[in-house]
C-alpha positions as CSV (number, residue, x, y, z in Angstrom):
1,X,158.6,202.4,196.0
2,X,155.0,201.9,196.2
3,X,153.0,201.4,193.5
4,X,149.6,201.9,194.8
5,X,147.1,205.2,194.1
6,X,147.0,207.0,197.3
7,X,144.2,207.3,199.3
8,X,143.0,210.9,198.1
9,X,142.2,209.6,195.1
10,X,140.4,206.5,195.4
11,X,136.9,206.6,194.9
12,X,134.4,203.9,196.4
13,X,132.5,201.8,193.6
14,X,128.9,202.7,194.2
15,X,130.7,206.5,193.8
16,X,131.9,205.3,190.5
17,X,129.4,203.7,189.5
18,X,126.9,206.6,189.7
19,X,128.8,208.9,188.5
20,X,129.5,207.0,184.8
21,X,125.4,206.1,184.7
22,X,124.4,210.0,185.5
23,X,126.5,210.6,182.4
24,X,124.4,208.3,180.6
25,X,121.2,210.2,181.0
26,X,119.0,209.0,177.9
27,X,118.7,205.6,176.5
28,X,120.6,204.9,173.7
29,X,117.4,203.3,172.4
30,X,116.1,206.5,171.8
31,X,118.4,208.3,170.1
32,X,118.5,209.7,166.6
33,X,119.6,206.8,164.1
34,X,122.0,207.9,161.7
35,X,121.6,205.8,159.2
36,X,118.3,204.0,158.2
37,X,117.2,200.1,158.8
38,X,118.1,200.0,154.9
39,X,121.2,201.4,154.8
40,X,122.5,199.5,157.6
41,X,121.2,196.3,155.8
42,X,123.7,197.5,152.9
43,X,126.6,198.2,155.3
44,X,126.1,194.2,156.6
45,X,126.3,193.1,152.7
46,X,128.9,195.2,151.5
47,X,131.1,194.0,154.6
48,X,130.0,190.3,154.1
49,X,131.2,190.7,150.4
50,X,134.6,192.4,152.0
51,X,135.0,189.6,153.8
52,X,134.7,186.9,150.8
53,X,137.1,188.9,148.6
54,X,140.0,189.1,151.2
55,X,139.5,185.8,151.8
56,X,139.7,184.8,148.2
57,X,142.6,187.4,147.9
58,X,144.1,185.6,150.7
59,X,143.7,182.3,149.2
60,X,145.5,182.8,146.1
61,X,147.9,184.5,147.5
62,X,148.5,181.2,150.0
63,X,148.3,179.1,146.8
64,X,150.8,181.4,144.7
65,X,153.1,181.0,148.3
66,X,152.7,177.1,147.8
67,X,153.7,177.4,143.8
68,X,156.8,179.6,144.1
69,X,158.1,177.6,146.9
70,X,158.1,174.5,145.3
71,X,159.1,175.8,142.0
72,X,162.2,177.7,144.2
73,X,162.9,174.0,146.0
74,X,162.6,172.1,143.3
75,X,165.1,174.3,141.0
76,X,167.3,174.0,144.2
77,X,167.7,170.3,144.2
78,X,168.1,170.3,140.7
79,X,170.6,172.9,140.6
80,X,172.2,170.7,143.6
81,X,172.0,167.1,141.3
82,X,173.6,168.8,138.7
83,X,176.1,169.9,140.8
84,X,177.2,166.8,142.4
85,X,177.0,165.5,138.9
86,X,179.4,167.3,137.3
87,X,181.9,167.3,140.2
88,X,182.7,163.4,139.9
């Protein structure tokens, strides 16, 4: 079982090549701007702000993780001295 493309449709490089680039006929330089210097400046705060609420979201939610754990393992052990207690 061969796993190679036969030859009919291999293409050279430079074919390739030329072929994605005449595609590509104006410079994307040039063309029409959606959005204006401005609102793209807006776009950039409003993600950095994103950003620094997930990550404070995030936080507490690591912090919370931290809190109910130890409360969980420290009810556990006591559960567990009380336990051992009781059964002598």
């Amino acid at each position: 079982m061969s796993l190679t493309m036969p030859a009919s449709h291999r293409t050279s490089d430079a074919s390739q090549s030329s072929r994605y680039s005449s595609d590509n006929d104006f410079n994307q330089d040039e063309a029409p701007s959606l959005f204006s210097r401005e609102e793209l400046r807006q776009f950039a705060a409003d993600d950095a702000e994103a950003g620094r609420r997930i990550g404070k979201i995030l936080t507490a939610l690591f912090i919370y993780t931290i809190v109910a754990m130890s409360i969980a393992i420290w009810w556990s052990f006591r559960l567990m001295l009380l336990h051992q207690y009781f059964s002598k």
